[in-house]
C-alpha positions in Angstrom: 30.1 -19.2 36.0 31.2 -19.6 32.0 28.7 -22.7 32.1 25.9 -19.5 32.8 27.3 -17.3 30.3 27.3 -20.4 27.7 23.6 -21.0 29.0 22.4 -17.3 28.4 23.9 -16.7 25.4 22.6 -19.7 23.6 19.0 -18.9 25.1 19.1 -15.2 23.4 20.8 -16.8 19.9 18.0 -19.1 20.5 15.3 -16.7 21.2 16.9 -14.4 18.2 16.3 -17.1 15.9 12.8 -18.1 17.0 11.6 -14.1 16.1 13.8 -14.1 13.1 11.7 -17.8 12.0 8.5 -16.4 13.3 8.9 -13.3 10.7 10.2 -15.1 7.7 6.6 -16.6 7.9 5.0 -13.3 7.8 7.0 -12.1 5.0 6.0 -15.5 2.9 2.4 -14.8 3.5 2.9 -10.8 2.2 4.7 -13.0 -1.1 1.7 -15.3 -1.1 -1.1 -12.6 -0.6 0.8 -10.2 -3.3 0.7 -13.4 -5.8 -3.1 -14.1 -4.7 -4.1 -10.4 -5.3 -1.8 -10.2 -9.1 -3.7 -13.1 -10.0 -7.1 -11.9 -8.9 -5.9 -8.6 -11.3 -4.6 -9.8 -14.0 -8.1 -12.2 -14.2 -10.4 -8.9 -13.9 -8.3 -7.2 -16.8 -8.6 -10.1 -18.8 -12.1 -10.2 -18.4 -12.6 -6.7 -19.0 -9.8 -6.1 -21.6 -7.8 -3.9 -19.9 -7.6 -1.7 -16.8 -8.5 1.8 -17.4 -9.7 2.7 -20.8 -12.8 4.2 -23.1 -14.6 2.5 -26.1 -17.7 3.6 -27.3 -18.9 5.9 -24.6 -18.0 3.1 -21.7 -15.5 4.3 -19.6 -14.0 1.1 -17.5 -12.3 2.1 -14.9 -11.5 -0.9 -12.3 -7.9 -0.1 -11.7 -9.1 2.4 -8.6 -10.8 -0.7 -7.3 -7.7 -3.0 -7.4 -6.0 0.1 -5.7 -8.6 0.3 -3.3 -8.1 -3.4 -2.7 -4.6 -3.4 -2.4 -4.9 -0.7 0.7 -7.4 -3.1 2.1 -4.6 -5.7 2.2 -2.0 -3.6 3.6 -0.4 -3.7 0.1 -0.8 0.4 -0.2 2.8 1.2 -0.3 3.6 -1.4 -3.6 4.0 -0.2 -6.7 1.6 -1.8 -9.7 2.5 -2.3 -13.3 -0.4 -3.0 -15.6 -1.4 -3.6 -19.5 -1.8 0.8 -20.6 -5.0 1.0 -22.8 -7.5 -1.4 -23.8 -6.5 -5.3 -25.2 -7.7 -6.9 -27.7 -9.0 -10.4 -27.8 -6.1 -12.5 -27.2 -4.0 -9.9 -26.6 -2.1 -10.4 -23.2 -2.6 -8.4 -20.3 -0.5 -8.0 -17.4 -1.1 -6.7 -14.0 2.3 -6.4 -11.8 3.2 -5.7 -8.2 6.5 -4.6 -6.7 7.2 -4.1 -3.2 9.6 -4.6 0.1 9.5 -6.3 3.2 11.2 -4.9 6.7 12.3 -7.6 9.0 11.9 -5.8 12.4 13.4 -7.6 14.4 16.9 -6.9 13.1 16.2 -3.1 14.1 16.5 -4.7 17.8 20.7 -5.0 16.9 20.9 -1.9 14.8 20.7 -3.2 11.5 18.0 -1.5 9.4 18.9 -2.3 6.4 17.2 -6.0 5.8 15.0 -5.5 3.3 13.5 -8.4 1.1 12.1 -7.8 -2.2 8.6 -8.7 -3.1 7.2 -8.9 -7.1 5.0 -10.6 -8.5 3.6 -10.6 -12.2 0.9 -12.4 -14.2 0.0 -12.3 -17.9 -3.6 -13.3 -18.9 -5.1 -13.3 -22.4 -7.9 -10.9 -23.1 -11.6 -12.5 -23.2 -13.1 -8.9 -25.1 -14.0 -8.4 -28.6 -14.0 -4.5 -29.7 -15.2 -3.1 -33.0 
């Protein structure tokens, strides 16, 4: 009888694990996809010299976008640092994320409190020229 007990026990632990492995991958891909969509950001500010500014008449505007694109990517609940104003040619611009991740399979013991940080930054250098 213990030899069943010993047996079912190490199957759940077993089985605990496995869900707990299985979900550490999906919170590396949420690291990898924020760190894949900061540098995709930080490359459009560069190439635009900032995020949200006016100069000459031209209002840019492509922060809404990125916002837009985070949502997209299930990334709508992070909050986003970025470079205020327009930037100079090789000035640096930076586009930040910060964020959590729930591991959900701890809920299934009671414990809602596992919560992983996510953030990720990127600095670029400005590519525009304004006179």
């Amino acid at each position: 009888m213990s030899n069943l007990v010993g047996k079912l026990l190490t199957m759940i632990f077993s089985l605990f694990f496995a869900v707990v492995l299985l979900e550490s991958v999906l919170f590396a891909s949420q690291v990898v996809k924020a760190h894949l969509f900061v540098k995709h950001a930080a490359e459009e500010g560069a190439k635009y010299g900032g995020y949200v500014y006016s100069h000459n008449g031209n209002n840019v505007d492509i922060l809404s976008q990125l916002k837009q694109e985070m949502i997209n990517e299930n990334m709508g609940d992070f909050q986003i640092d970025y470079t205020r104003g327009k930037a100079n040619y090789n000035e640096d611009v930076f586009f930040a994320v910060r964020g959590h991740y729930t591991f959900y399979t701890f809920r299934l013991l009671g414990l809602d409190l596992v919560k992983l940080p996510i953030y990720a930054k990127k600095v670029e250098t400005s590519q525009v020229w304004f006179r």
